[in-house]
N, C-alpha and C positions, 0 to 999 in steps of 0.2 A: 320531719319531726325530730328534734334533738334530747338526744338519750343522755337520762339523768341519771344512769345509774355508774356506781364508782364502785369502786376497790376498796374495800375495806380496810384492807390491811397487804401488803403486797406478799403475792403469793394464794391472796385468797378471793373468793366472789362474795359480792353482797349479799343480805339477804336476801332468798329467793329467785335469786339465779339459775338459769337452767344453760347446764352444760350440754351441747351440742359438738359429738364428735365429727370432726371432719372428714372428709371423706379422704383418703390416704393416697389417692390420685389424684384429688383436685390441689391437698398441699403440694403433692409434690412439682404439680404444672404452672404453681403458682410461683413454686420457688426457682425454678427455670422459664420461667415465661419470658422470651425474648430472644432463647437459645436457641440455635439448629441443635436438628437431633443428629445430624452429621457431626462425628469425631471433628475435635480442632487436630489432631494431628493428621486427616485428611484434607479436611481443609482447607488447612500449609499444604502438604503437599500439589494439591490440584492446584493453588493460585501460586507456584515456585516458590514459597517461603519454605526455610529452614534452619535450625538453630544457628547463632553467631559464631557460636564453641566447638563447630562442629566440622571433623576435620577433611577436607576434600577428595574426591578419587584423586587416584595418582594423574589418570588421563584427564582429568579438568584441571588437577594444577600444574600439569604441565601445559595444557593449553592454554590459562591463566598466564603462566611466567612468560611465553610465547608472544601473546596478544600486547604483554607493557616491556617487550625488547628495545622499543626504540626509546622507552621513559630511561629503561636501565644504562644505557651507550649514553645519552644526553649527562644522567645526573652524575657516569663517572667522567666524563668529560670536561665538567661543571666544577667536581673535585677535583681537579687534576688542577687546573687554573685557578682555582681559588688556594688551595693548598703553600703555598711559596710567596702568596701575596704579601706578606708581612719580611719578606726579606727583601735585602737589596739587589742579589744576582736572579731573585726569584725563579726561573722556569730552569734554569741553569744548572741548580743543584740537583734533579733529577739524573742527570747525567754525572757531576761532579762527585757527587755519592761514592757511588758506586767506582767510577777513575781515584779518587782517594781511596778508597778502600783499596784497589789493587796495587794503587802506588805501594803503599805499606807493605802489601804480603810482599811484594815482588823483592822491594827488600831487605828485611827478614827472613822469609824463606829461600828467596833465590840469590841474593848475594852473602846474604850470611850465614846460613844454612845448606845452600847448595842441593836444593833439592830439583835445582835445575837441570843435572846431571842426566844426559841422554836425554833431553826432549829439545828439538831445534824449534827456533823460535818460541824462548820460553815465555815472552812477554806479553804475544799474542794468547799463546796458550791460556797464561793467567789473565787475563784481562777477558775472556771469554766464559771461561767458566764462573768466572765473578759475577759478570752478568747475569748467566743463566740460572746460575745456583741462584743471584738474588728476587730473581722472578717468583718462584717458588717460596723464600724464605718470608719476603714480602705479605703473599698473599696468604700464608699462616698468619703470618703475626695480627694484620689489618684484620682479618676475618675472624679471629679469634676475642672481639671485643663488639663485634658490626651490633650486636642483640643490647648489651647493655648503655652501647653508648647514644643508642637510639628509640629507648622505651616512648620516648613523646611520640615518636612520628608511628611506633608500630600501637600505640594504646587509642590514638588518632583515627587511623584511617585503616580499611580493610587492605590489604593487599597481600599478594602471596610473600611468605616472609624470606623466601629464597633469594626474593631480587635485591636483598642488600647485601649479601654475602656475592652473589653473581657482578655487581657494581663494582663492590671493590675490588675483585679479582677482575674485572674490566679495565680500572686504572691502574693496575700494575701490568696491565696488555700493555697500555700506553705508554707507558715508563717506559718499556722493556723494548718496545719500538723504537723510542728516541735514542737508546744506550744502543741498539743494533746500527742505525745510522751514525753512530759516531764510534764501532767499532768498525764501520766498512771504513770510514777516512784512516783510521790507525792502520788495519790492513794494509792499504792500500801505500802506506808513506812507509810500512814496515819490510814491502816486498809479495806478500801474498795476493797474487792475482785474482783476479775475476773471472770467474769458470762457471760454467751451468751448474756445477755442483750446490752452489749459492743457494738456489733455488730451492734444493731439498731440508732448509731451510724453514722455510713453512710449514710442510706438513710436520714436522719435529714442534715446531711451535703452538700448533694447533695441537698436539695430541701433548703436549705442557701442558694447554691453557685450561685441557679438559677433566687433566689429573688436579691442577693448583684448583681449579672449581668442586671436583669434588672434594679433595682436602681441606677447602674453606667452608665448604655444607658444615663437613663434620667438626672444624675447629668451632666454629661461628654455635653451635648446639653446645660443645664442651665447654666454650669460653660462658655460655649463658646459664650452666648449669653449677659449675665451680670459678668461682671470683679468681683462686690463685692459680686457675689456668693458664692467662697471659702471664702471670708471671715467671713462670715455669718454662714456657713457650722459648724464648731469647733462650736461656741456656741448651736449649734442646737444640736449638734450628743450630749453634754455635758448634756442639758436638757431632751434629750433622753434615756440615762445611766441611771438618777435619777428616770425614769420612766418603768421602763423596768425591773425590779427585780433583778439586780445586787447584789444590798449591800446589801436585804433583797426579803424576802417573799414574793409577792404578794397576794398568796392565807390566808397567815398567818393574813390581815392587818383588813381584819373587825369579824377577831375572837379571837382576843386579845383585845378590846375593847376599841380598836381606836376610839373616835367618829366623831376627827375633820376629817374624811374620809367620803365624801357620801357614801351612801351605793352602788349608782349604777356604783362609778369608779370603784372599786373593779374587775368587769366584764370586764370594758372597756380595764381597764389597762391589764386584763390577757391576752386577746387578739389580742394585740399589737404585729406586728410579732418580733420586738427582743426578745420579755418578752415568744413568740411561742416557737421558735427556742432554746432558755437558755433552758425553761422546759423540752423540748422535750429531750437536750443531756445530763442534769442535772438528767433527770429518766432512760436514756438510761445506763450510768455511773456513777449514783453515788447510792450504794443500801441505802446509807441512808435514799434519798430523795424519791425512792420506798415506801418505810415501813414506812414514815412518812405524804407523801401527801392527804392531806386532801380528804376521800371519798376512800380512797385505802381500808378502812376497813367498815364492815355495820355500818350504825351509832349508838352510845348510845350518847345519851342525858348525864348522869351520866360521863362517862369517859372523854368527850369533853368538858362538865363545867369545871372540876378540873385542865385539862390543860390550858383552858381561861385562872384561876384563877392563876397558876403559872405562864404561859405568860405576864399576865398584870402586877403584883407586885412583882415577884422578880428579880432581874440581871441575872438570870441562871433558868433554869427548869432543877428540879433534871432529873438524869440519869432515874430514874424509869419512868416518864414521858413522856423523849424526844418526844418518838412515837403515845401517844396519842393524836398526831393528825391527826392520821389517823382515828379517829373513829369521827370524826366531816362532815357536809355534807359540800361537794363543789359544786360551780357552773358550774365547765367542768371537765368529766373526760378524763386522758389520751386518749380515741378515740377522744374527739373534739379537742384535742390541732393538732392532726394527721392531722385531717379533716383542720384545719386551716393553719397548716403549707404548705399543698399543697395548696391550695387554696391562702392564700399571694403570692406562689412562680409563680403559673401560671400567677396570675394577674399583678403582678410589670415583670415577661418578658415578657408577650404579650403587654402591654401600654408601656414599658421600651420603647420594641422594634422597635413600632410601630413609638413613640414620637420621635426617634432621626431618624429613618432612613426617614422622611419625611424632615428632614435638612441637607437630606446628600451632598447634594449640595450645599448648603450656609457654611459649611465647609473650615475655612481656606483661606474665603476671607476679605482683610481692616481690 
């Protein structure tokens, strides 16, 4: 039977309408009819759903990062080769790089400068620390832009946001590998033999790989939170280089009679993880810097004046000398450079890690 009675006016009943109040639980059953009376946020929970925004344990995302290890070694691999395609020595100048670079300081600093003064085999010297220093220098720079130059792939697809920053510091692994095999041929044509020492090599590399990773967590956060971080970056790593024992010595600088040097940089600088890490694979591979590291040998008083005195006032320390500074005392020997290099590598990826995965959420938004 169809009901003729209307609205008279909106807001009001027709004549002789009778208002029937509802009953206060049947509205309300009606306006949920369809619903479980189970919470949606248990719900999620019981069927594994959970918000998109929402940031993960540390233990799942590092099991996460774990589980796409072999995505990460692929796509830095990937970069590596595609990287140089558009040149014509392409794969070449990974290596060439870094060989020009030391050609220059070498000399600048060592022929013109003379900051070669008491270190034998200065060329090797330089040309090793170039390397290693660039490993590091690298994987600042790269990592300090991996968040913005990547928003498509990270607004795209889920994945833990560490593996792009871990990628890039993968291809500069790779780098760093090819510039090590063409430092053994120099070695090798320069006079510095092949000794088991070589070997310790590795773990020096490995406890790098894991300081430049956490270094890049935290550039790779800073670079996506301040735009003029990379730019900042180059001048930083460049005053870093000067500090860090590259072109010369550190241990050499307050025993050659440097005086405009406090005496207490001397320490500070040694301990700087670049200036760690140089030492570390500079005595791993190069025997000259063995036989000649200050404190490598018991000290004399007599033997380590006379190299001072050659150090401070001539261009060159005779051949007879080179080594005698090994009989001078040092502030750290080879075990505390060891002790520090783990100890830098733990601390820059437990804070690295810690630092950026608390932003893993803010990630690639505005």
């Amino acid at each position: 039977m169809r009901n003729d009675r209307r609205l008279s006016a909106p807001g009001q009943l027709a004549a002789g309408e009778s208002v029937v109040a509802a009953d206060s639980a049947g509205a309300n059953g009606a306006l949920t009819a369809g619903q479980p009376d189970t919470p949606l946020a248990e719900l999620a929970i019981k069927h594994g759903l959970r918000p998109s925004a929402e940031r993960p344990r540390v233990l799942a995302y590092i099991r996460s990062l774990w589980e796409r290890r072999h995505f990460i070694l692929a796509f830095a691999t990937a970069r590596n080769i595609a990287m140089y395609t558009q040149a014509r020595l392409g794969q070449l100048w990974q290596i060439l790089t870094p060989l020009l670079n030391a050609g220059v300081y070498f000399l600048i600093f060592g022929l013109l400068l003379h900051l070669n003064r008491g270190i034998p085999n200065y060329l090797d010297f330089l040309i090793c620390g170039v390397f290693v220093f660039n490993f590091t220098q690298r994987s600042f720079i790269t990592t300090s832009t991996v968040v913005t130059d990547n928003l498509h792939l990270i607004r795209a697809l889920r994945f833990p946001r560490a593996a792009l920053p871990l990628g890039y510091v993968m291809i500069e692994l790779e780098q760093m590998m090819l510039s090590l095999g063409v430092l053994a041929v120099i070695l090798l044509f320069t006079g510095e033999g092949i000794t088991w020492y070589w070997l310790l090599a590795i773990p020096v590399l490995l406890l790098q790989t894991l300081f430049n990773v956490g270094c890049g967590l935290a550039s790779a956060r800073l670079g996506s939170n301040v735009n003029d971080f990379s730019q900042l970056l180059p001048f930083l790593m460049r005053t870093w280089l000067y500090l860090s024992g590259v072109l010369f010595s550190i241990q050499n600088l307050d025993l050659t009679g440097n005086s405009s040097v406090p005496g207490w940089a001397v320490p500070v600088l040694e301990v700087n993880p670049a200036a760690v890490y140089i030492t570390l694979v500079r005595n791993s591979i190069l025997q000259s810097q063995r036989l000649s590291a200050p404190g490598s040998k018991p000290y004399d008083a007599a033997t380590c004046a006379q190299w001072q005195h050659a150090a401070a006032h001539g261009t060159t320390v005779p051949a007879s000398q080179q080594y005698d500074s090994a009989y001078c005392a040092a502030h750290f020997t080879l075990t505390h450079f060891w002790y520090f290099g783990i100890g830098w590598a733990v601390l820059a990826l437990v804070v690295g890690f810690f630092f950026f995965w608390r932003a893993e959420t803010r990630y690639g938004r505005g």
